[in-house]
C-alpha positions in Angstrom: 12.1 -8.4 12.4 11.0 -10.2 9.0 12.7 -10.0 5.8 9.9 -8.4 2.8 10.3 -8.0 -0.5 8.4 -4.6 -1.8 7.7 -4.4 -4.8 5.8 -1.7 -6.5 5.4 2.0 -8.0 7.3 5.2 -6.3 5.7 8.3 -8.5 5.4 11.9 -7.6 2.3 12.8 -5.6 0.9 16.3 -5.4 -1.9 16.6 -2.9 -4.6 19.8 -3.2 -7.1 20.1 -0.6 -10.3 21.5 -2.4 -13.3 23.1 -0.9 -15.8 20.6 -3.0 -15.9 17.8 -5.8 -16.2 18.4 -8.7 -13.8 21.9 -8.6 -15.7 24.9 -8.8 -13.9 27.2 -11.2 -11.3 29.9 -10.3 -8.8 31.7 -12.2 -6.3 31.7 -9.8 -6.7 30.5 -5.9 -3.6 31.5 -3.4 -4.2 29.3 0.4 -1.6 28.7 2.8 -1.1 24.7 2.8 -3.4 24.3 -0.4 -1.0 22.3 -2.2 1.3 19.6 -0.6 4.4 18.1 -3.1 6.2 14.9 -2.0 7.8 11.0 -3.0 5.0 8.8 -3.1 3.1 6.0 -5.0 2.1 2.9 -3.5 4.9 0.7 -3.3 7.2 3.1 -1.7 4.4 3.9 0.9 4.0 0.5 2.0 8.1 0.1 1.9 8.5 3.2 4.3 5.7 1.9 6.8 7.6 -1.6 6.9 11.0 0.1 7.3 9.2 2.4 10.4 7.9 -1.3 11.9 11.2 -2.8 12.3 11.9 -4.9 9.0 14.4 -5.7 6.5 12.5 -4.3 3.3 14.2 -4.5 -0.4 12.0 -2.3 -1.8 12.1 -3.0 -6.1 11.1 -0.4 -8.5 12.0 2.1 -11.4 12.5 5.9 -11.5 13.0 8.2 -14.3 16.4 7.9 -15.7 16.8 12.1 -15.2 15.9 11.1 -11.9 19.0 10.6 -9.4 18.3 8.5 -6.5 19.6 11.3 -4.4 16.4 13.3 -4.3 14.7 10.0 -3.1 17.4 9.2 -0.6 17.0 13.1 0.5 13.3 12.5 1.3 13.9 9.3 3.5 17.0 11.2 5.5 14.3 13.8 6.1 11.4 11.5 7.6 14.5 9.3 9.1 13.9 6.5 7.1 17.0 4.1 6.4 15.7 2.2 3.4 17.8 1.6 0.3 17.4 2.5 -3.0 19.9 0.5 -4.5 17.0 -1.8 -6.2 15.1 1.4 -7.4 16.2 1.7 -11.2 16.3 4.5 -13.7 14.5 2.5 -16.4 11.9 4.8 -17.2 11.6 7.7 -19.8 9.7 9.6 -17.7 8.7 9.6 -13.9 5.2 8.3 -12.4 2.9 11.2 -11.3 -0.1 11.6 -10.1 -1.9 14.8 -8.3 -5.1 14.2 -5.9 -7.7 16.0 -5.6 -9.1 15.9 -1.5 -12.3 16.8 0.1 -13.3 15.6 3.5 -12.9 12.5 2.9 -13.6 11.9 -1.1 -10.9 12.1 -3.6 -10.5 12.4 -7.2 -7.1 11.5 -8.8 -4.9 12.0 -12.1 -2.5 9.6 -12.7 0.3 9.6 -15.6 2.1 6.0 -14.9 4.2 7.3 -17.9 5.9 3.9 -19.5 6.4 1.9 -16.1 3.3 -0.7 -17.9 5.9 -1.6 -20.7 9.1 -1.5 -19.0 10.6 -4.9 -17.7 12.7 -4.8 -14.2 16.0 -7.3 -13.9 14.6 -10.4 -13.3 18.1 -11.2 -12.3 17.9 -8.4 -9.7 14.5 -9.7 -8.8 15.3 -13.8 -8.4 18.9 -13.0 -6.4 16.6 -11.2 -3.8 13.8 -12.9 -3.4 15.5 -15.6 -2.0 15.8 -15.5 1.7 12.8 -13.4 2.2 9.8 -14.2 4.5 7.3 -12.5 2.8 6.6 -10.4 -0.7 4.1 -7.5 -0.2 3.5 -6.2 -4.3 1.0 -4.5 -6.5 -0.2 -5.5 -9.5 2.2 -3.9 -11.7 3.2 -5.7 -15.2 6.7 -5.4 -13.9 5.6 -7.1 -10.9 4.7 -10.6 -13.0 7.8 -12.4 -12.7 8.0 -12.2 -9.0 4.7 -14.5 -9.0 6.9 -17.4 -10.5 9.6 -16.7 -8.5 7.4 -16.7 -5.1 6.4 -20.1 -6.3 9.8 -21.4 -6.8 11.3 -20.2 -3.7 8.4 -20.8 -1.4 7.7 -16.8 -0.6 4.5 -16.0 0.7 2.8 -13.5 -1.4 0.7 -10.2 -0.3 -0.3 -8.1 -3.1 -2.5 -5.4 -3.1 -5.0 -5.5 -6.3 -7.0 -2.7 -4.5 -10.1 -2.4 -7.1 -12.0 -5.4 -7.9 -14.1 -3.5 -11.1 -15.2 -6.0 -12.8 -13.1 -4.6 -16.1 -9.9 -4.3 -14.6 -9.6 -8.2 -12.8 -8.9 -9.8 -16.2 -5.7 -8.2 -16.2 -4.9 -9.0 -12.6 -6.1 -12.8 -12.7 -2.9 -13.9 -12.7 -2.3 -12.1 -9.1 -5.9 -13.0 -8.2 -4.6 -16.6 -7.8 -1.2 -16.7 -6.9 -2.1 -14.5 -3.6 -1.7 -16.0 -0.3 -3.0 -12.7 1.2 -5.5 -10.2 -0.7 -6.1 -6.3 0.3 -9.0 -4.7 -1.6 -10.4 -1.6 -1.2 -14.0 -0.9 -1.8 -13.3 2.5 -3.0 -15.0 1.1 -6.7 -16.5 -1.8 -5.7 -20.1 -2.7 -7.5 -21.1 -5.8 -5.6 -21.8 -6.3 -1.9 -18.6 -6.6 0.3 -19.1 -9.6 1.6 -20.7 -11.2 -1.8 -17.0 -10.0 -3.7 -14.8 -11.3 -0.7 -16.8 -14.7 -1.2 -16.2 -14.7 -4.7 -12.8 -14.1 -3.8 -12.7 -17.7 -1.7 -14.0 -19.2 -4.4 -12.6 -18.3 -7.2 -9.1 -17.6 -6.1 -9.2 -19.3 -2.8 -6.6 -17.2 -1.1 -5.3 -18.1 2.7 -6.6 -14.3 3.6 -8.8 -11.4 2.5 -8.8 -8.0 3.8 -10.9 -5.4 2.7 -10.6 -1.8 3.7 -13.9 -0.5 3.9 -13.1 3.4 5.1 -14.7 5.2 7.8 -16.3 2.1 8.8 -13.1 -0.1 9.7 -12.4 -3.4 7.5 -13.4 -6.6 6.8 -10.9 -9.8 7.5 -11.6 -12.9 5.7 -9.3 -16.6 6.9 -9.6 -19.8 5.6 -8.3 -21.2 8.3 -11.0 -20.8 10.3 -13.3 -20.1 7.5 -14.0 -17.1 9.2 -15.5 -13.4 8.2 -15.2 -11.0 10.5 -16.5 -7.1 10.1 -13.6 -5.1 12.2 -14.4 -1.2 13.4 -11.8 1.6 13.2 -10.1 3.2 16.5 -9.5 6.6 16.4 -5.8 8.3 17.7 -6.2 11.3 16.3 -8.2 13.9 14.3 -8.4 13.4 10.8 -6.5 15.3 8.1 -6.2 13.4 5.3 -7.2 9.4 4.2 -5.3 9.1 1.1 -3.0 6.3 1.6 -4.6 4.4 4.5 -5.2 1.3 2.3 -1.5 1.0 2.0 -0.3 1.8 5.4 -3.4 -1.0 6.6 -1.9 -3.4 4.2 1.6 -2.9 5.3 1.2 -3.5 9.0 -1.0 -6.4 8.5 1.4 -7.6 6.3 4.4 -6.8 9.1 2.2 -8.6 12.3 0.8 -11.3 10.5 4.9 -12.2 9.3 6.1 -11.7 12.4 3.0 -13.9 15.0 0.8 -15.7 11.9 -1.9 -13.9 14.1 -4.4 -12.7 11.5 -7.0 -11.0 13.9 -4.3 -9.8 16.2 -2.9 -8.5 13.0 -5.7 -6.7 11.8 -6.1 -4.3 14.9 -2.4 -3.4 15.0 -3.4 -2.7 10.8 -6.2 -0.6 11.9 -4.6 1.1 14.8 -1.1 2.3 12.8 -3.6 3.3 9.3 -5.8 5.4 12.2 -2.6 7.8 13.3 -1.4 7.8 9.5 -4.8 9.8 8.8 -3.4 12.4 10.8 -1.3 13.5 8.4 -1.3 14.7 4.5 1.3 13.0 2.6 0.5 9.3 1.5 4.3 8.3 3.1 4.7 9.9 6.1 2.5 9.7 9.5 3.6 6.0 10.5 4.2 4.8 14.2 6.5 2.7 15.5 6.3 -1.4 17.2 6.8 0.4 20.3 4.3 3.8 19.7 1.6 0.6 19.1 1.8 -0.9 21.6 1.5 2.8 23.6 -1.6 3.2 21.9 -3.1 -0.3 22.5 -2.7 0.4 26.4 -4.6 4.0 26.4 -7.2 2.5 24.4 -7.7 -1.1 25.6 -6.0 -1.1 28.8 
């Protein structure tokens, strides 16, 4: 069991399942399971599939202040999740939303961060618990910053999950960009050939390890140790519902093996293997397997 820091958003999510993109028009559509409500948001997704792994997890964020904690700690005790909110703070005017729009497999999304871009979280809060961790998995949130200072002060591995690489957004995320010991990028927006932006990644940022989720087709894991590039294929555990949030859940258990056995290629197929079960399922923080339902699944299909 390793000790990670999480830090990152928790928002609203509302998922609709649509019959095409872009919406054809309708006045008014009425289908059973149409429309699916729940806690989500990146950080918190990746926080939940630590906590379902085995870890210690402080997960660090900020809610609405009309927002009581109990409606969060409501949805854990639901999907039997004992993670703490004691570091999520009511800091924010309003809460994070987004909703999703999904279509076998494409997605179009409306997000309203609300003020969580100018709001500053306790650095206080932030320096007391990064302390004895083994490993800080973030996003690049402004409120995120400090903990890139802190990491270097207290020695902390960092993970952080900058997830587009458009060339207009990384000037606001240069500063992640090169403190990162481990990358995840999607190539959901990518303009450049994968392997072309991973080795502008090396270059530039020189990271200790890249991972790029490339969807239906599995990922892509970069090491410098071995200055190696490897191209890995997905495994398939059950039938596919949904693929919104399988970046995060990838991320996570990488981030959970590779903490726990410095294995980055063993790593990588557990990360593959617990995102290809989390598919199964609609909401972007529910769906995750167990240490023990892994291995399970390793046996059926390697065995």
């Amino acid at each position: 069991m390793s000790k990670i820091m999480v830090a990152g958003f928790v928002q609203m999510e509302t998922i609709v399942k649509v019959e095409a993109l872009p919406v054809p028009y309708r006045q008014f559509e009425s289908t059973p399971e149409l429309v699916d409500t729940e806690i989500g948001g990146a950080g918190f997704n990746e926080a939940m599939a630590l906590k379902w792994l085995g870890d210690e997890v402080d997960f660090m964020s900020m809610v609405a202040r009309n927002m009581s904690r109990r409606q969060i700690e409501a949805y854990l005790k639901t999907n039997e999740v004992d993670l703490s909110t004691d570091y999520v703070l009511p800091m924010l005017d309003g809460m994070p939303t987004s909703v999703i729009l999904y279509c076998k497999g494409k997605k179009q999304t409306f997000e309203d961060v609300k003020d969580i871009r100018h709001v500053e979280y306790e650095y206080e809060l932030l320096e007391q618990q990064i302390q004895d961790k083994d490993m800080v998995l973030m996003s690049n949130c402004n409120f995120c910053r400090p903990i890139i200072g802190l990491a270097e002060k207290y020695n902390v591995p960092l993970a952080v999950n900058v997830r587009s690489m458009r060339a207009e957004k990384i000037a606001n995320k240069e500063d992640f960009l090169k403190a990162a010991d481990i990358l995840y990028i999607s190539d959901d927006d990518l303009e450049n050939d994968h392997y072309e932006c991973i080795q502008e990644c090396r270059e530039k940022y020189d990271p200790e390890i890249v991972i790029m989720g490339i969807g239906d087709k599995g990922a892509i894991l970069y090491t410098k140790e071995d200055n190696s590039v490897i191209e890995y294929k997905p495994v398939k555990t059950t039938e596919i519902v949904n693929t919104i949030g399988a970046g995060n859940a990838l991320f996570s258990a990488f981030v959970h093996y590779y903490a726990k056995t410095k294995d980055a290629k063993d790593a990588i197929k557990n990360a593959l293997l617990f995102a290809s079960y989390k598919i199964g399922f609609v909401g972007t923080s529910n769906g995750f397997m167990t240490e023990a339902q892994i291995e399970q699944w390793k046996k059926l299909i390697w065995a």
